[in-house]
KOLTORTI-348878 format. One line per field, with one value per residue (C-alpha): residue number from 1; residue in three letters; x, y, z. Coordinates in nm, 4 decimals. Layout:
n: (NUM/...)
res: (ALA/...)
xx: (X/...)
yy: (Y/...)
zz: (Z/...)
//
This chain:
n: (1/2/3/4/5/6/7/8/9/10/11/12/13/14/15/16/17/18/19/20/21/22/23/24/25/26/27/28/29/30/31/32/33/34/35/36/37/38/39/40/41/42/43/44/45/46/47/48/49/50/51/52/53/54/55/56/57/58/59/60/61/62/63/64/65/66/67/68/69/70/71/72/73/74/75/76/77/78/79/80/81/82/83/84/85/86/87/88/89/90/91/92/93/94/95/96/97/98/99/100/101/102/103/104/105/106/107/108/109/110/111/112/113/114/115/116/117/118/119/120/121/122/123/124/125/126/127/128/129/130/131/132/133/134/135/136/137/138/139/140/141/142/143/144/145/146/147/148/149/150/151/152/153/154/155/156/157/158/159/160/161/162/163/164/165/166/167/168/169/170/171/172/173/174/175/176/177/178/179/180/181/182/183/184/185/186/187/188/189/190/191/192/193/194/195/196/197/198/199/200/201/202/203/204/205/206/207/208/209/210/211/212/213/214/215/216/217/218/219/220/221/222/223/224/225/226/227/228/229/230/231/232/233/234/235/236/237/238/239/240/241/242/243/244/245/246/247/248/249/250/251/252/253/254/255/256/257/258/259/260/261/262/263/264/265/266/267/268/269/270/271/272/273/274/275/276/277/278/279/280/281/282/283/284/285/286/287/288/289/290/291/292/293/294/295/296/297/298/299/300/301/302)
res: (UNK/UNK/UNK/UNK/UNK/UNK/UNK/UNK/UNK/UNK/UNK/UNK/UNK/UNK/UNK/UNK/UNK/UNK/UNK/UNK/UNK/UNK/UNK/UNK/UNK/UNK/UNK/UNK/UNK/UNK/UNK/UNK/UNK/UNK/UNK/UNK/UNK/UNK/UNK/UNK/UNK/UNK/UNK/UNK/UNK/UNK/UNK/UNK/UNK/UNK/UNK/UNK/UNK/UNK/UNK/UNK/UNK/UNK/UNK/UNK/UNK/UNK/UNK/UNK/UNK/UNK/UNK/UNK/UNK/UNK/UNK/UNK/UNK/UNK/UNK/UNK/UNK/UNK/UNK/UNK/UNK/UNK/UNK/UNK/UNK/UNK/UNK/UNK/UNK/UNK/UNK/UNK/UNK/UNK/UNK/UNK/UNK/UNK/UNK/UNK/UNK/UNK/UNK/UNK/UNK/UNK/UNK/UNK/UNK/UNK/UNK/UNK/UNK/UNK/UNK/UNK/UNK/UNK/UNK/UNK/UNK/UNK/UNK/UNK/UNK/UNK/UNK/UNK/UNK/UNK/UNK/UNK/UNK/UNK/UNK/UNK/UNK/UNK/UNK/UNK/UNK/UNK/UNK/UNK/UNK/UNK/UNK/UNK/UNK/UNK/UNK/UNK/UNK/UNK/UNK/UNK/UNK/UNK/UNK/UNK/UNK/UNK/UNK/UNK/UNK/UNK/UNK/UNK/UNK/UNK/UNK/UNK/UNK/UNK/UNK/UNK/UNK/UNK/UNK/UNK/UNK/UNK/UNK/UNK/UNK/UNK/UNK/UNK/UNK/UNK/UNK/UNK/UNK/UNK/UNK/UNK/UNK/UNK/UNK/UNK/UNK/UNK/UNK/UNK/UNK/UNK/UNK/UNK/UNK/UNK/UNK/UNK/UNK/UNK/UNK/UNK/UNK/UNK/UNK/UNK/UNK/UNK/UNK/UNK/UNK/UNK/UNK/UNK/UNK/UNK/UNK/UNK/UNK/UNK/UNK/UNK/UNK/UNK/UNK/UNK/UNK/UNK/UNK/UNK/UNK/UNK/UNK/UNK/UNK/UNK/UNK/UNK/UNK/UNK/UNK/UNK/UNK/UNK/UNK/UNK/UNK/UNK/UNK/UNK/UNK/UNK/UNK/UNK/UNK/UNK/UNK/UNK/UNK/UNK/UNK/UNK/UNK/UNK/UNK/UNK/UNK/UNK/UNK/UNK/UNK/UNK/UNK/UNK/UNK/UNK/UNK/UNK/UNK/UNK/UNK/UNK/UNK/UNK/UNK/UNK/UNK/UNK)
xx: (0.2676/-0.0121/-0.0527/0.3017/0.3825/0.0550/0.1419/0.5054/0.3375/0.1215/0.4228/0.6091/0.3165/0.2316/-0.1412/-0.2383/-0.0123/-0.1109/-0.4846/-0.4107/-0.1836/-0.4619/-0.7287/-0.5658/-0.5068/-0.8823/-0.9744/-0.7606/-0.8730/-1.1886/-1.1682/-0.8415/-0.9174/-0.5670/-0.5750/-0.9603/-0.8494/-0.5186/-0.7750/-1.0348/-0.8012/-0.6012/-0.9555/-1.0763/-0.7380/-0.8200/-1.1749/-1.3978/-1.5777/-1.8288/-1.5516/-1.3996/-1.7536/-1.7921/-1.4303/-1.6069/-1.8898/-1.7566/-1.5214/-1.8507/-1.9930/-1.6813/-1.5634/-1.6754/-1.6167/-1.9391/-2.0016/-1.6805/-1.6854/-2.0594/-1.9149/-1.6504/-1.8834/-2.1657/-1.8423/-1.7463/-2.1188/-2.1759/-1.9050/-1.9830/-2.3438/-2.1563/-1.9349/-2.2393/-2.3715/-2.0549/-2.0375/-1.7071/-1.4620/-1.1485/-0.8430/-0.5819/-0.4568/-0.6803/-1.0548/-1.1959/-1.5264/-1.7469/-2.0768/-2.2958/-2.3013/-2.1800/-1.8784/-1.7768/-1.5931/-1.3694/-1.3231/-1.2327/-0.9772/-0.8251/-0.7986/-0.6622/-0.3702/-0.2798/-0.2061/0.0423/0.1830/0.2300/0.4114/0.5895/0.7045/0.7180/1.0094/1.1651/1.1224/1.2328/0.8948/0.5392/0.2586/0.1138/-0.2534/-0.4922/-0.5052/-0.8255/-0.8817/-1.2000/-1.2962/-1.5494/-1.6509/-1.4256/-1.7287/-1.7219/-1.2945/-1.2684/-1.5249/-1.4008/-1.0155/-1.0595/-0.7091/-0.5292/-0.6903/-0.4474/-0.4159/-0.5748/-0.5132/-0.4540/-0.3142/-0.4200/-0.4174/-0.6941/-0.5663/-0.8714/-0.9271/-1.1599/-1.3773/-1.2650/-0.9986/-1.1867/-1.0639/-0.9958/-0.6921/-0.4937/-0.1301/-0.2402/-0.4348/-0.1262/0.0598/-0.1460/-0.2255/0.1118/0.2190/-0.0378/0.0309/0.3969/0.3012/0.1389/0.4245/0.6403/0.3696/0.3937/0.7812/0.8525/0.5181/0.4249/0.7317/0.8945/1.0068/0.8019/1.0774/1.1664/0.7833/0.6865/1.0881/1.0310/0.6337/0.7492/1.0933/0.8892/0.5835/0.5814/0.7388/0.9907/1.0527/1.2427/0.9417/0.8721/1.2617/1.2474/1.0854/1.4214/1.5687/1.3262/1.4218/1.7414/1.5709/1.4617/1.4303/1.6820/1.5925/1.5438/1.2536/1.0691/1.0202/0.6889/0.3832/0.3284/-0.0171/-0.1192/0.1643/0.1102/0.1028/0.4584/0.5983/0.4029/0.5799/0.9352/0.8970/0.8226/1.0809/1.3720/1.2146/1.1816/1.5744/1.6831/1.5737/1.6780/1.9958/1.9832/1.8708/2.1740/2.4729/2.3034/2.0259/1.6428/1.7700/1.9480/1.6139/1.4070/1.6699/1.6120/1.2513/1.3156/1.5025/1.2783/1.0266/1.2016/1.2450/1.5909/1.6659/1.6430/1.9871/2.1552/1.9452/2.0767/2.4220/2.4342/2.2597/2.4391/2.7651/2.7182/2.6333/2.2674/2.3816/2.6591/2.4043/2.1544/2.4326/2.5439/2.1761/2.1558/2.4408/2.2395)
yy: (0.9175/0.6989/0.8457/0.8952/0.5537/0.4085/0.6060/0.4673/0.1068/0.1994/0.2719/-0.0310/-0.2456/-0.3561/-0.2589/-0.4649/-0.2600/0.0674/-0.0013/-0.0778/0.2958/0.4902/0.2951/0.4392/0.7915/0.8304/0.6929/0.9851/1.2504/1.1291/1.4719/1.3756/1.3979/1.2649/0.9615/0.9190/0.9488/0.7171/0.4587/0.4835/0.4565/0.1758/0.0035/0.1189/-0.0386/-0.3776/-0.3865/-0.3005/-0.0455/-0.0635/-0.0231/0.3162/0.4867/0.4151/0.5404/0.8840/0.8819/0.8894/1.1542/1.3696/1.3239/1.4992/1.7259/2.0965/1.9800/1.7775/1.8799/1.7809/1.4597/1.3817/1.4265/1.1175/0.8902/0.9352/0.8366/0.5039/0.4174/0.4859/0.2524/-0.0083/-0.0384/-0.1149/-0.3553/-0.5496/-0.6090/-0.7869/-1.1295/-1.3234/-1.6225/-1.6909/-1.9738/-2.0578/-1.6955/-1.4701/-1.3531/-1.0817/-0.9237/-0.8265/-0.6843/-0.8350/-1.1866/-1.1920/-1.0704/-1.4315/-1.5763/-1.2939/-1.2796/-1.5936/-1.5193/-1.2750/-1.4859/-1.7387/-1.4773/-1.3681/-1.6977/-1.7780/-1.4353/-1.4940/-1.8197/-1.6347/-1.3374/-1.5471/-1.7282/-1.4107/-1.2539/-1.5964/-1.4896/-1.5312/-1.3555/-1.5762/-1.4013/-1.4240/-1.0683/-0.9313/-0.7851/-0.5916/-0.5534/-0.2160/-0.0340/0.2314/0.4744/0.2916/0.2795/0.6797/0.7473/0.5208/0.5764/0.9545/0.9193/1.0464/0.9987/0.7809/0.5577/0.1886/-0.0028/0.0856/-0.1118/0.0275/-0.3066/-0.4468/-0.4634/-0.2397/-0.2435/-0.1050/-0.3871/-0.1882/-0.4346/-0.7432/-1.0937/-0.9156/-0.7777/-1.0741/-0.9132/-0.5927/-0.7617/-0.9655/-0.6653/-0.4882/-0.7935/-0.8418/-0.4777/-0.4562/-0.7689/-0.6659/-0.3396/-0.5807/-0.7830/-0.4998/-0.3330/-0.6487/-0.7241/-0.3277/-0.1755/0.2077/0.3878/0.2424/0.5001/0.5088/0.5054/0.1275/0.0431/0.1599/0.0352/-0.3077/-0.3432/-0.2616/-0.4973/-0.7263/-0.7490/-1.0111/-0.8358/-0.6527/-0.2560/-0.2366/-0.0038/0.1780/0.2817/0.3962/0.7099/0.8292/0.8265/1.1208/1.3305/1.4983/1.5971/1.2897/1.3524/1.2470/0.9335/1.1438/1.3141/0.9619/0.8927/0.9925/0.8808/0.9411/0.9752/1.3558/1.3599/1.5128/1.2097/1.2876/1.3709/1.0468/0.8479/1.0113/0.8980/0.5264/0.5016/0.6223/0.4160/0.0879/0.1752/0.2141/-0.0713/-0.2716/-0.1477/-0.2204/-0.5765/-0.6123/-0.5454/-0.6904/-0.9795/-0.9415/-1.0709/-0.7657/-0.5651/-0.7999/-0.7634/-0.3499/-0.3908/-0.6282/-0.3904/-0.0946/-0.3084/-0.3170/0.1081/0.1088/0.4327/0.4165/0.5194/0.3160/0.0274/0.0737/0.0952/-0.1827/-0.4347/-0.2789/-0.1348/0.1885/0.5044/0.5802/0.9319/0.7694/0.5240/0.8356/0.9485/0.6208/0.5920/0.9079/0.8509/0.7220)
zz: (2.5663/2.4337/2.1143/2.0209/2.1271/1.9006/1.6030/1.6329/1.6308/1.3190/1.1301/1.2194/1.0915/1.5158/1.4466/1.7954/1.9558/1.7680/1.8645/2.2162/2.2556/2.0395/2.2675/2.5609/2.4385/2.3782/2.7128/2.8612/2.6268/2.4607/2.2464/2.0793/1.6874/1.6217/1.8430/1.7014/1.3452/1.3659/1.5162/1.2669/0.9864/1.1694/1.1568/0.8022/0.6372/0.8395/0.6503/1.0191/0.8563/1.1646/1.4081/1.2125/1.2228/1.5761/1.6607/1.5028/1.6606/1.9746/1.8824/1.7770/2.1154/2.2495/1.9933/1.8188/1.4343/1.4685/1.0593/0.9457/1.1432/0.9954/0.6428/0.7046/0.9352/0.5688/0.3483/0.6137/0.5836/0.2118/0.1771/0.4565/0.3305/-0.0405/0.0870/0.3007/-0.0682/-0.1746/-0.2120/-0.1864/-0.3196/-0.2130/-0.2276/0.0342/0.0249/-0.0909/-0.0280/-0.3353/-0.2395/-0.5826/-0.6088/-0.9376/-0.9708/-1.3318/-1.1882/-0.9824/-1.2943/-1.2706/-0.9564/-0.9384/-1.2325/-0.9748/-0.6996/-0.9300/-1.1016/-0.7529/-0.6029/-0.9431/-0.8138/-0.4976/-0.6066/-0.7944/-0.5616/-0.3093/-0.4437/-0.5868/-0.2268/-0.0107/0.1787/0.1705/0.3457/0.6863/0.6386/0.3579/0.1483/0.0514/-0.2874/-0.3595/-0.6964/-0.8015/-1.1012/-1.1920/-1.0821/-0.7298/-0.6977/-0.7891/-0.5063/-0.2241/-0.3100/-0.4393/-0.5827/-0.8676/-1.2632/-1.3681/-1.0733/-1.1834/-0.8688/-0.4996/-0.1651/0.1912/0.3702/0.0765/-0.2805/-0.4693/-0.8321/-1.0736/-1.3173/-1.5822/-1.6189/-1.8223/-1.8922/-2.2190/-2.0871/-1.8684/-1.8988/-1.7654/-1.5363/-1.3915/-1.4107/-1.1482/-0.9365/-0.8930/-0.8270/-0.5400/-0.4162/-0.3870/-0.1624/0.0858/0.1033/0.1322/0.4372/0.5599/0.6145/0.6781/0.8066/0.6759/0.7042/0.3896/0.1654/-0.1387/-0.3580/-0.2812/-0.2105/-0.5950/-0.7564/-0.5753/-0.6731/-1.0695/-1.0997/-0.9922/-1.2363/-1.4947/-1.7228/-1.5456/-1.5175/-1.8781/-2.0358/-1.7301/-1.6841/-2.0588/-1.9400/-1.7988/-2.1511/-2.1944/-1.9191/-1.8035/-1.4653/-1.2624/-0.9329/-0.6366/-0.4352/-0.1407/-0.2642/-0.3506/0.0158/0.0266/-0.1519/-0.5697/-0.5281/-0.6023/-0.8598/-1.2274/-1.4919/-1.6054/-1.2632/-1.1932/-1.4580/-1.3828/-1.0087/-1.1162/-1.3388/-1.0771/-0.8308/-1.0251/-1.1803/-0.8065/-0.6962/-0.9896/-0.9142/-0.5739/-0.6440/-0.9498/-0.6609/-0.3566/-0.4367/-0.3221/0.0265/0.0851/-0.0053/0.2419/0.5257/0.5090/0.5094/0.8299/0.9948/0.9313/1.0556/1.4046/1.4248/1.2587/1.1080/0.7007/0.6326/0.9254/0.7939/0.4057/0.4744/0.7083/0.4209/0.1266/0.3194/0.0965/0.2347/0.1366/-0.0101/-0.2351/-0.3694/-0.4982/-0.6528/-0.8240/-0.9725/-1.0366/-1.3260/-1.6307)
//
């Protein structure tokens, strides 16, 4: 009952609520990896590296995959002791942690780019964030390690925005356009928690870069087989680069699409209701009054 009822709250963004259920799974069953593991990773995307280990360490103390657990409590420290080393700056919304201290006019670059953004978005969206967003900025060596996601991924958002210093003051478009793109997927974790379909997560993060989704969409004029919307629910990250690129571009057309017959308010209203438990395809046809089924087919049309 506990642990259903916490990983419910996870997905619906509650994270009090989430740690409270988890909490209260363990204290029944101290031996429960899932409960342990939901918990630590409930922690480790709030930033309390300290609290994630400890979650694990308990869980060893109980528990017969003592080796395996070791292997994940070394990774949590590795990067604990790395992030103890990082110094910070921050404005009224955001806080970026960087290691060398050549690296503070950057990040105060970033800081500075995100804040236009979240102008920006902000009006687009008709919402802001309440809490300050963290942003942690790494050398690509660093980001590959911690992350351990896909080659061509150059940014990442798992409650902190991450991104590699490969990305120089040399570069400010590309810069912006990544800033912005993460900064959209905590907005959108945010208004709709984790069970937002990845599909209007990824569409919604691209339309709304500086310079639109125009070039990224001009990968479906490429391809005759893009896939449906319903298999974009779940996360890109382990695609191929082309199956990569395909599944941005119908996402970012989607919600493009979405945005052209409805308005962003109808996109923020389904992330609301999501928020609140609703069931994806009850909530899209009650803010677009279009089936969800008949809409995959309309984009589907080129």
């Amino acid at each position: 009952m506990c642990f259903g009822a916490g990983v419910a709250a996870f997905m619906l963004g509650q994270d009090d609520v989430a740690q409270t259920r988890f909490e209260c799974a363990l204290a029944r069953n101290p031996a429960s990896v899932p409960a342990a593991t939901w918990l630590a990773d409930l922690h480790y995307r709030a930033g309390r590296l300290a609290d994630a280990i400890a979650v694990y360490e308990a869980l060893g103390r109980h528990s017969s995959k003592a080796a395996e657990l070791q292997q994940q409590i070394d990774l949590l420290r590795k990067e604990d002791a790395l992030q103890r080393r990082f110094a910070t700056v921050r404005n009224d919304h955001f806080i970026a942690y960087f290691e060398a201290a050549g690296d503070a006019p950057l990040a105060k670059e970033v800081v500075d780019r995100l804040e236009a953004a979240y102008a920006r978005i902000g009006k687009a969206l008709g919402t802001h964030p309440a809490q300050p967003i963290t942003v942690v900025l790494y050398t690509r060596e660093q980001f590959d390690d911690i992350t351990r996601l896909s080659a061509w991924s150059v940014a990442a958002y798992d409650g902190r925005i991450r991104i590699p210093l490969g990305l120089t003051l040399a570069q400010p478009a590309e810069l912006d356009r990544l800033l912005s793109h993460e900064f959209v997927h905590a907005v959108v974790t945010k208004l709709g928690g984790r069970a937002v379909p990845a599909w209007v997560n990824e569409g919604l993060a691209t339309v709304l870069e500086p310079a639109g989704s125009k070039d990224v969409e001009a990968v479906l004029d490429r391809t005759n087989d893009g896939p449906a919307l319903s298999k974009l629910h779940r996360s890109f990250v382990g695609l191929s680069v082309r199956d990569a690129e395909v599944a941005y571009a119908s996402a970012a057309r989607a919600v493009r699409r979405l945005i052209e017959q409805h308005g962003t308010s109808a996109v923020v209203a389904l992330l609301r209701d999501l928020a609140q438990g609703a069931p994806f395809d009850d909530a899209f046809q009650k803010r677009t009054a279009m089936r969800y089924e008949d809409f995959e087919a309309l984009v589907a049309r080129k």
